[in-house]
N, C-alpha and C positions, 0 to 999 in steps of 0.2 A: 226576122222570120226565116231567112234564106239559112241562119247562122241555125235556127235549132232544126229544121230540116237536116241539115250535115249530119249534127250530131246525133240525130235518131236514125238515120242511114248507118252511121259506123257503129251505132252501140250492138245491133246486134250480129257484126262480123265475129266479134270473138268466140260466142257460146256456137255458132255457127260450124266454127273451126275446130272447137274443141267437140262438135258433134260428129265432125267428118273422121276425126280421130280414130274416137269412140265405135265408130260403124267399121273401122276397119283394120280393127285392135287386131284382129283372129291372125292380119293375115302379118301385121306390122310384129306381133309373136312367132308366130312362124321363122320370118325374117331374121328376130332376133337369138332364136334359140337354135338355128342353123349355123348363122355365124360365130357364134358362142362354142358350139360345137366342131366347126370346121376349125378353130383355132385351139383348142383345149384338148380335144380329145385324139389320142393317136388312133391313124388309118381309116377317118369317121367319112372323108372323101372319095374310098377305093371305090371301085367298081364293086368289090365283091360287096361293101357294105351297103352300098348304096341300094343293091338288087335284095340284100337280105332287107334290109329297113322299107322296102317298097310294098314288099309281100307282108311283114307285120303290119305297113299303114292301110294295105286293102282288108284285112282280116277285120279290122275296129271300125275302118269306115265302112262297111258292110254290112254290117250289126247296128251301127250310130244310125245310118243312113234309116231303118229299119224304124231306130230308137226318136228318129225323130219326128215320125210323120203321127207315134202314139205321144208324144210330149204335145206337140203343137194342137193336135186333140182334146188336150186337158189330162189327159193322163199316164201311167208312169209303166213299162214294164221289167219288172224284176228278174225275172223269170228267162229270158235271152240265153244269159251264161250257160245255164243247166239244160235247155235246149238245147246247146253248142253239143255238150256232152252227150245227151241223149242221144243226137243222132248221130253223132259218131259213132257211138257203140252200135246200133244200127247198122250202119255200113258193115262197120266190120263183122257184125252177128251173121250177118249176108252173106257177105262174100270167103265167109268162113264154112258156114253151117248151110247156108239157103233157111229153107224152111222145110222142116220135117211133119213128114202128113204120117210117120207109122210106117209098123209093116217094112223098113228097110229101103222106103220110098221117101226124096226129097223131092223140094222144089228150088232148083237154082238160077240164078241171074245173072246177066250180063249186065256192063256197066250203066248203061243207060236208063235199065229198069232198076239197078240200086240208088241210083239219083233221083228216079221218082218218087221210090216208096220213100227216102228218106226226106224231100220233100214233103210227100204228102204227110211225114210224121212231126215235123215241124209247122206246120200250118195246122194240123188237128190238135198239137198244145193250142196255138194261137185262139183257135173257134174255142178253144174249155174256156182261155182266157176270159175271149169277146161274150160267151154264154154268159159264164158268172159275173162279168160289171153289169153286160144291158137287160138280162132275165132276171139275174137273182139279188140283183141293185146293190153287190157289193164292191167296195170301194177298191178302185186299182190296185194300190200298195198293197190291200191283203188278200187281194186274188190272186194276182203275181207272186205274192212272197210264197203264196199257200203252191201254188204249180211249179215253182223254183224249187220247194221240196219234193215235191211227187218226181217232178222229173229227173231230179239228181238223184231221187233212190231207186225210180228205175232203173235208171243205167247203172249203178252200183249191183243189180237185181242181178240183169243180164250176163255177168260175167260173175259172179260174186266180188265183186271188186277190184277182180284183176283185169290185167292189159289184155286186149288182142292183139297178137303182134303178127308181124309179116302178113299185111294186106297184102303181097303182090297179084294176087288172083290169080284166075285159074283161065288160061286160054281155049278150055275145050268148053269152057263156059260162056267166051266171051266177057271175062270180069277180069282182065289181065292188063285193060287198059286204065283202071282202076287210078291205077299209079299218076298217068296224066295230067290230070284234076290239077296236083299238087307240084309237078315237077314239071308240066307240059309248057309249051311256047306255041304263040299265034302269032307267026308276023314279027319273031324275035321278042315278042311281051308275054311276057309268063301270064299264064293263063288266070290267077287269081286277080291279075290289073285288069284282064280283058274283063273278070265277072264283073268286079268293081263298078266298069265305068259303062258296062251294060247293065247294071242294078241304077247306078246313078244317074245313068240318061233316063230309065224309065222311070224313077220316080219324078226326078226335076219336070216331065212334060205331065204326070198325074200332078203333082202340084200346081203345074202354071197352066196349064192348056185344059184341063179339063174341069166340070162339073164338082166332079168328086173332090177334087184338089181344095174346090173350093170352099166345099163343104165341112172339110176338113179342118181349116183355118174356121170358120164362121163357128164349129164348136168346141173348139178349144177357145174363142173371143166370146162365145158368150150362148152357152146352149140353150136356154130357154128361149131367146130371142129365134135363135137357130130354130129349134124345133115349129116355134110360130108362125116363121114363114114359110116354112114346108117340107125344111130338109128331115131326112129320114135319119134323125139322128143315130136309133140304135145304127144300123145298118154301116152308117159311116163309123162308128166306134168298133164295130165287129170288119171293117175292113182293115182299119188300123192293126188289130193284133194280130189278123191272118198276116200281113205283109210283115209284121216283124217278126213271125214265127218261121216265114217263108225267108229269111234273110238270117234268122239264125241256122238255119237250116245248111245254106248257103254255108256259111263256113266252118260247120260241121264236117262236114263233108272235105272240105279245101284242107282243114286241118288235117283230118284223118287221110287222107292222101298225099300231103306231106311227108308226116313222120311215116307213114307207112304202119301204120298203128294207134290203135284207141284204146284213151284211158276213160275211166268213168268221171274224173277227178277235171278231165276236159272241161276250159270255159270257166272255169270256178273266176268271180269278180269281173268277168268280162264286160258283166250288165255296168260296172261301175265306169267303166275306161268308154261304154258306150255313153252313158247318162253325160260322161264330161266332157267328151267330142261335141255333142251336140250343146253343150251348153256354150263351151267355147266359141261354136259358130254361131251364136245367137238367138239360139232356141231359147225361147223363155218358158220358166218351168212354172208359171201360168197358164200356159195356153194361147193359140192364139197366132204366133209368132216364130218363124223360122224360118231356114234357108236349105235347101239339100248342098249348095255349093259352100257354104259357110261353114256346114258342116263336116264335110269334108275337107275344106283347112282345117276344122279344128282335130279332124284323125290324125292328121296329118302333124302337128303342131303337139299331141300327146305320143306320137307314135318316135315324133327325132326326139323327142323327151325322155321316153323310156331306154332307147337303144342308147341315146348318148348319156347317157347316165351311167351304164352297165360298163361300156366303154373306156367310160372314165373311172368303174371301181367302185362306185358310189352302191353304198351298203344298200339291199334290199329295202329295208325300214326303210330308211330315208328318203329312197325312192315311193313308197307311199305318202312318206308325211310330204313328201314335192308336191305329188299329184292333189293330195285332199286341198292343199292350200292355195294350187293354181285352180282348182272347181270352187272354190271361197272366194278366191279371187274375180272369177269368170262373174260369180251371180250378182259378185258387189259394185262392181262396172258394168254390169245390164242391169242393174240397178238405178246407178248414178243414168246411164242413158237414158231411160225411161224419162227419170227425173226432168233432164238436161232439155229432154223433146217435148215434153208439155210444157214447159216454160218458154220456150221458142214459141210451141205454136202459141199462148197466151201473149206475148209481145206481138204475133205476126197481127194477131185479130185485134188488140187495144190501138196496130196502127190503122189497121184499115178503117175502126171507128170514128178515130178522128179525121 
């Protein structure tokens, strides 16, 4: 008896082991395709590169971060990228033109009030979003793909297609610091790490510490249950798209104060690089299920992906066909997880039966 006690104590060490893995693939990639890159690709360790690859990993994890709190919801949005664009062109419609009332009379802005109104224009995509799933019961993918269009022909509206160039602003406006955003430093951290990990603290404590967070999980796990015991489901799904409208928003902005210039064309595929961040970090594209910290390994994990790819030469294409095959790869390993975790917990409970 002593002997098959032993042996039902070690059998389930292995799947155990290959579960601890599995939880911590995001970061064990990371790992992998740093060192990969640190030995393959010329100057991938400089300073200069390190500081440009830090600003593209806050720009996706910013958007992911966004992207993840409507996946873990049950839902999907598409629409992000064109968002990006959108308010970029904004920005710089602003800090070009202000707004013109007639008569020879404008209204102009300093920086602080272009960073609202372009706020506020990304978070009012997000509310059409949230209208159209929880009002007019249509399905995420084609509310989002439908506001992915609207929004990108807006911004193509705007300028008829063309750039706005030289945002430096106007200092008798107060719009001259404009430039900041993009090129500024806090503390020696450039100021899009500073948004980043002030976007990411507030969401990770709206996920774990609050009500909402939790609401949030419960309907992406199972909304009818959700709604039955009390949660306000629309209302949490209409929070969902405001925040990721409010985070594409975010690097609309961060963009177009980089380059010092907006294209309409801004953002195009962004929504994909966000979709695969977050699935990377364990978002499951059920619902349900995700991490803001995971997620941002996995920005992080798509972002030394892209740079050291470039780096090394590697043909655009192929740098797509990379990326589609690491988010194939992503779904088919939170796949096997899933798998791997219910049969754990089924051995844990056949032992405690006996």
């Amino acid at each position: 008896m002593m002997a098959n006690q032993s042996v039902a104590t070690r059998t389930p060490s292995s799947p155990d082991a290959l579960l601890v893995l599995l939880k911590a693939r995001t970061f064990i990639a990371l790992i992998l395709v740093f060192v990969f890159f640190a030995a393959n690709a010329p100057n991938f360790m400089s300073t200069a590169n390190m500081v440009i690859m830090s600003k593209h990993v806050a720009l996706n994890a910013i958007l992911a971060i966004g992207m993840t709190f409507v996946i873990v919801s049950g839902g999907i949005d598409l629409s992000v990228g064109s968002i990006v664009g959108l308010c970029g062109m904004v920005a710089g419609y602003l800090i070009l033109y202000g707004v013109d009332l007639g008569f020879g009379w404008s209204i102009q802005f300093n920086t602080l009030e272009i960073c609202l109104l372009v706020i506020l224009v990304g978070v009012a995509v997000g509310a059409i979003n949230g209208f159209l799933i929880t009002k007019l019961n249509v399905a995420p993918f084609i509310a989002t793909l439908g506001t992915l269009y609207v929004a990108r022909g807006a911004a193509m509206l705007s300028s008829d297609g063309r750039t706005f160039p030289n945002l430096n602003g106007n200092p008798e406006y107060g719009s001259d610091t404009f430039r900041w955003i993009g090129a500024g430093e806090i503390f020696g951290i450039p100021v899009s790490i500073c948004i980043l990990i002030t976007v990411g603290l507030l969401a990770a404590y709206i996920a774990t510490r609050t009500p909402l967070g939790r609401h949030i999980y419960a309907v992406g796990g199972n909304e009818r249950a959700a709604g039955l015991s009390g949660i306000k489901v629309n209302q949490t799904k209409y929070f969902v798209y405001l925040f990721s409208g409010f985070c594409a928003a975010l690097v609309g902005l961060i963009i177009a104060s980089q380059l010092v210039a907006a294209h309409p064309a801004t953002g195009d595929t962004f929504e994909l690089n966000a979709i695969a961040a977050a699935v990377l970090g364990g978002t499951s594209m059920s619902g349900g299920r995700g991490r803001i910290g995971g997620t941002i390994i996995g920005a992080c994990v798509i972002g030394v992906l892209s740079d050291g790819l470039v780096m090394m030469g590697v043909s655009s294409f192929w740098q797509t066909v990379i990326k589609g095959l690491v988010i194939i790869a992503a779904v088919v390993i939170d796949q096997a997880q899933q798998r791997l975790q219910a049969r754990v917990a089924l051995q844990a409970q056949a032992a405690l039966g006996k």
